[in-house]
C-alpha positions in Angstrom: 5.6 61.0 9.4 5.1 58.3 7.4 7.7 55.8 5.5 7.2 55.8 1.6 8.6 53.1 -0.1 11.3 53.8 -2.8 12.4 50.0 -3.4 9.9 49.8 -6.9 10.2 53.3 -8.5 12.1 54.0 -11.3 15.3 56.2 -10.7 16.9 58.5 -13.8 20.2 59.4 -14.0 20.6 63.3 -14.1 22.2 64.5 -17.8 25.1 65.9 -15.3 26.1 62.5 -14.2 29.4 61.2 -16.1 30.5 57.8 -17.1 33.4 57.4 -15.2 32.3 57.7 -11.7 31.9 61.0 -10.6 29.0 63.6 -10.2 26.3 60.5 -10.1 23.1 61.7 -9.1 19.9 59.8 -9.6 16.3 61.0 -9.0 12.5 59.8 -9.5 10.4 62.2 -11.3 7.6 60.2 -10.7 5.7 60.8 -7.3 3.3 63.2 -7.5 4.7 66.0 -5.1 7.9 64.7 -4.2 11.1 64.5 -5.8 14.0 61.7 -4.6 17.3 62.0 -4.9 20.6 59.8 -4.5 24.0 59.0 -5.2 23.9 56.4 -8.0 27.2 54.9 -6.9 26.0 54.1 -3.7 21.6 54.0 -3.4 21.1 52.2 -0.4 23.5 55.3 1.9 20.3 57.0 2.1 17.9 59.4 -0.3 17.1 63.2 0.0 13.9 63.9 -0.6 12.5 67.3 -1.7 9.3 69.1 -2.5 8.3 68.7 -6.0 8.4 73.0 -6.1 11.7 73.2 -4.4 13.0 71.0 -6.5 11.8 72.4 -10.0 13.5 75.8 -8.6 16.8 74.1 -8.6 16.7 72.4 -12.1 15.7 75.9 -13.3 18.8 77.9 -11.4 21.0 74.7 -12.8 19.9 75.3 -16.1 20.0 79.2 -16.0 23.6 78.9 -14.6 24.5 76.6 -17.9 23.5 79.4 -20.4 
């Protein structure tokens, strides 16, 4: 497998992320089939990555779970 290198992408704090600390999740909408994610309090403890399809399931089932 091969590294990818994260260090230059642009991250994006998810609308579920609060102000005061808690629920922080960042992600990088940007690579073309993959999706990372991380805890914004603390980037450098490591990054999930997930398929770009995988991950587009989940937003949907979070967003179908807010209605």
């Amino acid at each position: 497998m091969r590294a990818i290198d994260l260090s230059n992408i642009p991250w994006r704090k998810s609308s579920y992320s609060n102000s005061d600390g808690g629920n922080c999740v960042e992600f990088a909408p940007n690579l073309p089939s993959l999706v990372p994610v991380r805890d914004s309090k603390n980037p450098t403890h490591g990054t999930l990555l997930f398929g770009a399809d995988a991950w587009a399931e989940f937003v949907g089932s979070v967003k179908k779970q807010g209605q």
